[in-house]
C-alpha positions as CSV (number, residue, x, y, z in Angstrom):
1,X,31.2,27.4,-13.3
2,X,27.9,28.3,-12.0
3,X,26.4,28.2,-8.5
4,X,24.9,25.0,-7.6
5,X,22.3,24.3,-5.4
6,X,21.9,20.6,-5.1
7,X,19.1,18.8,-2.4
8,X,20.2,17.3,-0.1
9,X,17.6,16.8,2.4
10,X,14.1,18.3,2.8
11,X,13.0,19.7,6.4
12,X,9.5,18.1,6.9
13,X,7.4,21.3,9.1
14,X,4.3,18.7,10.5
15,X,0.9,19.2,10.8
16,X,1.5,21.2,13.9
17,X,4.0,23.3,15.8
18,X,2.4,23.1,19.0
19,X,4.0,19.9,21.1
20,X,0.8,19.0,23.1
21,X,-0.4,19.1,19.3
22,X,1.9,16.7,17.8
23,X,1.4,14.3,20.5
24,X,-2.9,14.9,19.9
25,X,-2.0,13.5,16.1
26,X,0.2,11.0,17.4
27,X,-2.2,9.1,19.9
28,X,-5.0,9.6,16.5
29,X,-2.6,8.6,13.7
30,X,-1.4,5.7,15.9
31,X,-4.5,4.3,17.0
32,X,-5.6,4.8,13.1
33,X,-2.8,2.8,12.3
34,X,-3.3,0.0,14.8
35,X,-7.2,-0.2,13.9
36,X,-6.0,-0.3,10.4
37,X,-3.5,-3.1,11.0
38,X,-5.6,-5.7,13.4
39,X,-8.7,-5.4,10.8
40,X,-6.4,-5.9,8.2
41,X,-4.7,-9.2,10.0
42,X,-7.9,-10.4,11.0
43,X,-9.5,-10.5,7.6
44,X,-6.4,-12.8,6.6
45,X,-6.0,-14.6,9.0
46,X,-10.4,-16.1,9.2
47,X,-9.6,-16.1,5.7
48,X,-6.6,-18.5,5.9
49,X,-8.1,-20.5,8.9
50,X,-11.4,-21.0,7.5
51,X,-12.1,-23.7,5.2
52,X,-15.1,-22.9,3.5
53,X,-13.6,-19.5,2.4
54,X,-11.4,-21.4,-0.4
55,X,-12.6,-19.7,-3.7
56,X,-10.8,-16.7,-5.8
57,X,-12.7,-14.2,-3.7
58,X,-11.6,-14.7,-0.5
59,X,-8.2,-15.1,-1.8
60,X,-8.3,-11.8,-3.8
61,X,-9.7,-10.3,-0.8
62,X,-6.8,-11.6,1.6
63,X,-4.0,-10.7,-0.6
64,X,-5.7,-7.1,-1.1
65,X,-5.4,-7.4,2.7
66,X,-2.0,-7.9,3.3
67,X,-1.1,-5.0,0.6
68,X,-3.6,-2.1,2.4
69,X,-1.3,-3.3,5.7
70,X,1.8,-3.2,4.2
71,X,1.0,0.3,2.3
72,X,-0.4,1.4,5.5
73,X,3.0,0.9,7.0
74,X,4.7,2.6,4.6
75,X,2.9,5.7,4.6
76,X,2.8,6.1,8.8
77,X,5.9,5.2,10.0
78,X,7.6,8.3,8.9
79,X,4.8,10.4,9.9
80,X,4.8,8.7,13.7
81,X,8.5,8.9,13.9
82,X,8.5,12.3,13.0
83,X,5.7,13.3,15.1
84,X,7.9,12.4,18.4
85,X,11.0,13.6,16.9
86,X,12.2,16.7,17.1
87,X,14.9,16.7,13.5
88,X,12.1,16.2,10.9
89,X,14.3,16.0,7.7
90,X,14.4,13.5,5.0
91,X,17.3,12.6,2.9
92,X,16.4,13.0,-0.6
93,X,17.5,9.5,-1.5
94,X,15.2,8.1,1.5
95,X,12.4,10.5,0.3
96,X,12.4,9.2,-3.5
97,X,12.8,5.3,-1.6
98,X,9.3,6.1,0.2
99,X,7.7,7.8,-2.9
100,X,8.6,4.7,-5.1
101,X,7.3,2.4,-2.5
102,X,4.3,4.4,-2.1
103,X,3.5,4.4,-6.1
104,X,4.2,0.4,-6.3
105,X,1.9,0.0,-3.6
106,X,-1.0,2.0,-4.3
107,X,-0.5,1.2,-8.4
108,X,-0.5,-2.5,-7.4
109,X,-3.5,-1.8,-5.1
110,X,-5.8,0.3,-8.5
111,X,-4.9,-2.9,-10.5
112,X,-5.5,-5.4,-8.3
113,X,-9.2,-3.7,-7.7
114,X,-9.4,-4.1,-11.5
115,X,-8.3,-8.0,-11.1
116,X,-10.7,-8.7,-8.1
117,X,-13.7,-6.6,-10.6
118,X,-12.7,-9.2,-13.3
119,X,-13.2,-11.8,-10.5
120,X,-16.9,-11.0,-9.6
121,X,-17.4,-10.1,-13.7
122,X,-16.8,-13.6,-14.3
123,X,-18.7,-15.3,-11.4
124,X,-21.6,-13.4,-12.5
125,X,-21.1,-13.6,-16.2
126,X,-20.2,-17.3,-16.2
127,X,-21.1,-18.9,-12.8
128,X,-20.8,-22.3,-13.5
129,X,-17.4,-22.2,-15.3
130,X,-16.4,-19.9,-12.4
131,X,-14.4,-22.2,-10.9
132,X,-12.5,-24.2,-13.7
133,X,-12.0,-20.0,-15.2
134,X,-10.8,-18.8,-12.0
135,X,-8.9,-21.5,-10.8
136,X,-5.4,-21.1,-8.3
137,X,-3.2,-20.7,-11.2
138,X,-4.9,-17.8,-12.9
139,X,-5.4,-16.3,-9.0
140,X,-1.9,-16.3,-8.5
141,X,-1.1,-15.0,-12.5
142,X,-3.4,-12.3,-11.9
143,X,-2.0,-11.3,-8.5
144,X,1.8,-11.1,-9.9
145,X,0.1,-9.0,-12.9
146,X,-1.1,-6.3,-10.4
147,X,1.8,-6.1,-8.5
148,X,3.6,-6.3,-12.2
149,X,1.3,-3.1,-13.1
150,X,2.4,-1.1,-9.5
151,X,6.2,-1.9,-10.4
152,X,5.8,-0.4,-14.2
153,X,3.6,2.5,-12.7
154,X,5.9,3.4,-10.2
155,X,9.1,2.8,-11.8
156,X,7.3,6.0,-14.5
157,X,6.7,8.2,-11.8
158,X,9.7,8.0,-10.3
159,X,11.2,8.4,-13.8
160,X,9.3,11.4,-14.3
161,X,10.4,12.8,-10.9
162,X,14.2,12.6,-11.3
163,X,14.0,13.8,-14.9
């Protein structure tokens, strides 16, 4: 029997050492965060509340929206937490959790740029079967084929990491 050295945990070192710092790239990274999250909001929100926004565009662009905020979230909240805390480890299982939500988010986000490209190909291409083409069925088909495309991409990364 050899010697084995299984991970357990990884020991996260920061951007900085110095306290004063840490908290310097808290306040930034925080207020990043924030500015990130009420532009995001706001953009669905007038989308959702306005009437005259009602075509594929708007919709593509809320739903790409609400997936930069939730990807946003994922990436900072461990790098805040960690930034006031003073244990900055990760579990391995908890680290390979974030990385596979990370790759399903930002695969989801590259394909659903391609979608919303398709989108403005067809109104320019063909602008007065833009409507009947993109109607709320294909919108939503499309949408679930992105996020389809994130889940396959990450779930091959995350294959490619453990093995």
């Amino acid at each position: 029997m050899g010697e084995s050295n299984n991970m357990t945990e990884f020991v996260l070192l920061g951007l900085s050492q110095d306290p004063n710092g840490q908290k310097a790239l808290f306040v930034t990274f925080l207020l990043t965060y924030v500015v990130t999250m009420v532009g995001n909001l706001l953009i669905v929100v007038t989308v959702i509340s306005s009437l005259s926004l009602d075509s594929p565009m708007y919709f593509f662009l809320a739903s790409l929206s609400l997936m930069i905020a939730a990807y946003s979230t994922v990436i900072s909240s461990k790098l805040l937490v960690d930034l006031l805390c003073d244990k900055r480890t990760i579990s391995f299982p908890t680290c390979m959790g974030q990385l596979f939500i990370e790759h399903l988010f930002g695969g989801a986000e590259i394909f659903f740029l391609v979608v919303m490209a398709y989108d403005r190909y067809m109104a320019i291409c063909r602008p007065l079967h833009y409507l009947t083409i993109m109607n709320r069925r294909v919108c939503i088909l499309l949408l679930l084929v992105a996020w389809i495309g994130g889940f396959v991409h990450s779930v091959v990364q995350i294959f490619f990491v453990l093995f």
